[in-house]
N, C-alpha and C positions, 0 to 999 in steps of 0.2 A: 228315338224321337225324330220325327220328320224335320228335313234345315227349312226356315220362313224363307220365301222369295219376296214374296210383295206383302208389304203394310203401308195400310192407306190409313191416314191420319188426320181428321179433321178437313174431309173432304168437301171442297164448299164451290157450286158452278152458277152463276145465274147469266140469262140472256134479256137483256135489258135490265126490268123491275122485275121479272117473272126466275123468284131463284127457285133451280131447280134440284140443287142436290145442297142437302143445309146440316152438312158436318157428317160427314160419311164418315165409318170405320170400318176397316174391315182387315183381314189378316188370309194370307194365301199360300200353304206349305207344298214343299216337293210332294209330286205324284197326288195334290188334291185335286178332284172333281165335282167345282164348285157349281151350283145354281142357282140362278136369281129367278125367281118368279113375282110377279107382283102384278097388280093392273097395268091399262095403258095408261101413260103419262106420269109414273112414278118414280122414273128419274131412270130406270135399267140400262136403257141404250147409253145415255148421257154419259151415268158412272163407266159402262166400258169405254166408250172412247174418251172418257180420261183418262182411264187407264192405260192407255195405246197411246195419249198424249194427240189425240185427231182434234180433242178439243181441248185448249189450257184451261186448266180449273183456276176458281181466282183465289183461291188458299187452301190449304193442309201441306201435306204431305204425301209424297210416293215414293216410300224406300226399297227400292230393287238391291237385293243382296246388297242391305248395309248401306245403301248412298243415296238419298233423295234427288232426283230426276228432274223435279222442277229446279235444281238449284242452278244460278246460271250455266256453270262452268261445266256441267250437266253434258256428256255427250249424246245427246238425243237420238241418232240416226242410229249408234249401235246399240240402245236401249230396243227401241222400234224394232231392230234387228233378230231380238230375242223374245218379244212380245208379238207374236203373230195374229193377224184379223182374220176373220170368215164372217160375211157380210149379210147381211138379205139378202141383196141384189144383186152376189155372185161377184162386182167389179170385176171381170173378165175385161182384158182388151180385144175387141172383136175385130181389130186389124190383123192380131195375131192367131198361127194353130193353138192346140192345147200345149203342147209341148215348147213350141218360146211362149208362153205364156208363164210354164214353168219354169223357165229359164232366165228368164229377164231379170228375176229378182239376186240369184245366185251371180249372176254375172256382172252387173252392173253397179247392185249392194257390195258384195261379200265381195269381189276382183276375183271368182271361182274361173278357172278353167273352163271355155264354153264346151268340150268335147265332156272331160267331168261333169259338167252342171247337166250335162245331158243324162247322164250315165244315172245322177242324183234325181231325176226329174222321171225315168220311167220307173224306178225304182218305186219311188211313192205314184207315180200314176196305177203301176200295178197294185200297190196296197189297197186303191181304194176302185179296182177293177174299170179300169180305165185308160190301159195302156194302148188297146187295139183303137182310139179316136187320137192319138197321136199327132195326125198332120190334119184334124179337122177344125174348125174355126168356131167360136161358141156359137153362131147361130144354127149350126147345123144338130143341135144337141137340145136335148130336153132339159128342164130345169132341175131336175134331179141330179143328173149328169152332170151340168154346170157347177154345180154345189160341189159333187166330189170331186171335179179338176181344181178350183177354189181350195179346197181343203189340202187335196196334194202341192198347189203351190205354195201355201203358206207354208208346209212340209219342210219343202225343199229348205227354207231358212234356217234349218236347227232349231227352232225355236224350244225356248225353255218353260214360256208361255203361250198356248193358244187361246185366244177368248173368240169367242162366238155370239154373234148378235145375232139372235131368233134365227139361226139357219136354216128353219123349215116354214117359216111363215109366208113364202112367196111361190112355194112349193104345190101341188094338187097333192089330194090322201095317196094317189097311188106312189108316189114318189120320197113323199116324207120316209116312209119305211127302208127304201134304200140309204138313206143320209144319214139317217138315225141308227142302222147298223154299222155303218163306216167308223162313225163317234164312240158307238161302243167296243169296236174294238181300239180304238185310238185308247179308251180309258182302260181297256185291259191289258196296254201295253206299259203301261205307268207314264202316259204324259198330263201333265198340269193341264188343267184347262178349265176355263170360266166360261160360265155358258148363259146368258141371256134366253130364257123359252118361256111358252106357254105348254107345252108336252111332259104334263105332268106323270105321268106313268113313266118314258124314258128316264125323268129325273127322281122318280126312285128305285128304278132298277140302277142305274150308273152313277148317281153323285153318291158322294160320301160327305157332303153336306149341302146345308140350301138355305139363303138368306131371303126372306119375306120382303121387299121393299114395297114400298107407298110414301108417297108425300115430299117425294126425297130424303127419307133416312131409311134405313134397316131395321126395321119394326122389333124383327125375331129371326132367331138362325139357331141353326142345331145338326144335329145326325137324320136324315128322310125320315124315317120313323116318327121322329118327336114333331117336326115339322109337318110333314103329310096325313100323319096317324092322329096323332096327339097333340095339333099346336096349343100355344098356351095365351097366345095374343086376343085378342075378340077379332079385330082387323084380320089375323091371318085368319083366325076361325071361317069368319064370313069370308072370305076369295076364295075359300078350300072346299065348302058347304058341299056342292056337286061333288066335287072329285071322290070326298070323303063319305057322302052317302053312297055311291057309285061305287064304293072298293067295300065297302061294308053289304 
């Protein structure tokens, strides 16, 4: 039986009057690869960056292996540490090449060795075919590109979790295809990771489960199959209509 990392407990976020996530649960074991799909505005993004802690939720719970995160005493930087982002928008420093790009986080987080952090940083630059832009700066790179040096920095953290906010939505078709292979082989390697998309095909060839959101809660979740194939919600039915006539 897989060990639980993260359980989210009565997740609850609002910005002003307008709540947006209104009692989230959700549960997240070693080596799952999870998916949110849902419309725009149903809380997807939100719930990830509370779970990253980018935005404080204003009640539940986040127990990281056994210890709830919001509690004060909570050391947050090395939670963050181990919960890794990959963004739309790349957050790239464009001051920086790709490789201290890589590096900034190992050395300044973690006290890593900057000659190591380097050593750590081409390592996962070549994973995701991107070792040869080394000393380039992200405007010299395409947005696909972008995305995989993004992906290799979060790398470099160890992270035990990576979550992904729609990493291909800012992306052109020619390029989504390179990203979306990089991630699958990240999932063929047994890393965790939650993943924010509209690219429903990707997420049922790669996840091994997929949570329906709308309205801010979790409507329906299951194995791709029962979700993709067979959901059981009306709500998921209707967001799925296309995809499901389309694979039929």
């Amino acid at each position: 039986m897989s060990k639980n990392i993260i359980s989210i407990r009565s997740l609850k976020k609002s910005f002003g009057c307008n709540e947006i996530l209104k009692g989230v649960n959700y549960e997240i074991n070693e080596g799952d690869v999870a998916c949110i799909i849902g419309p725009s505005g149903s809380g997807k993004s939100t719930f990830l960056r509370c779970i990253n802690l980018l935005e404080r939720p204003d009640s539940g719970e986040i127990i990281y292996e056994g210890k709830n995160v919001l509690a004060e005493e909570y050391n947050v930087n090395q939670y963050r540490s181990k919960v890794g982002m990959v963004f739309q928008q790349f957050n790239l420093f464009n001051n920086l090449n790709v490789l201290e790009n890589c590096t900034v986080g190992p050395v300044k987080v973690l006290k890593k060795d900057p000659e190591e952090s380097k050593k750590i940083a081409m390592k996962f630059l070549s994973q995701v075919q991107m070792s040869g832009f080394a000393d380039a700066k992200p405007k010299q790179l395409s947005g696909g590109q972008k995305q995989r040096v993004a992906i290799a920095r979060a790398l470099t953290m160890n992270p035990k979790v990576l979550l992904f906010d729609e990493p291909t939505s800012a992306l052109d078709p020619e390029t989504v295809g390179e990203v979306l292979k990089v991630m699958k082989n990240l999932a063929s390697l047994g890393l965790t990771m939650i993943i924010v998309t509209h690219e429903m095909a990707f997420a049922k060839d790669v996840s091994n489960k997929i949570a329906f959101m709308d309205g801010g809660v979790i409507c329906e979740e299951g194995h791709p199959n029962e979700i993709l194939v067979n959901p059981k919600n009306e709500r998921t039915k209707n967001f799925l209509f296309r995809f499901i006539v389309g694979e039929s």
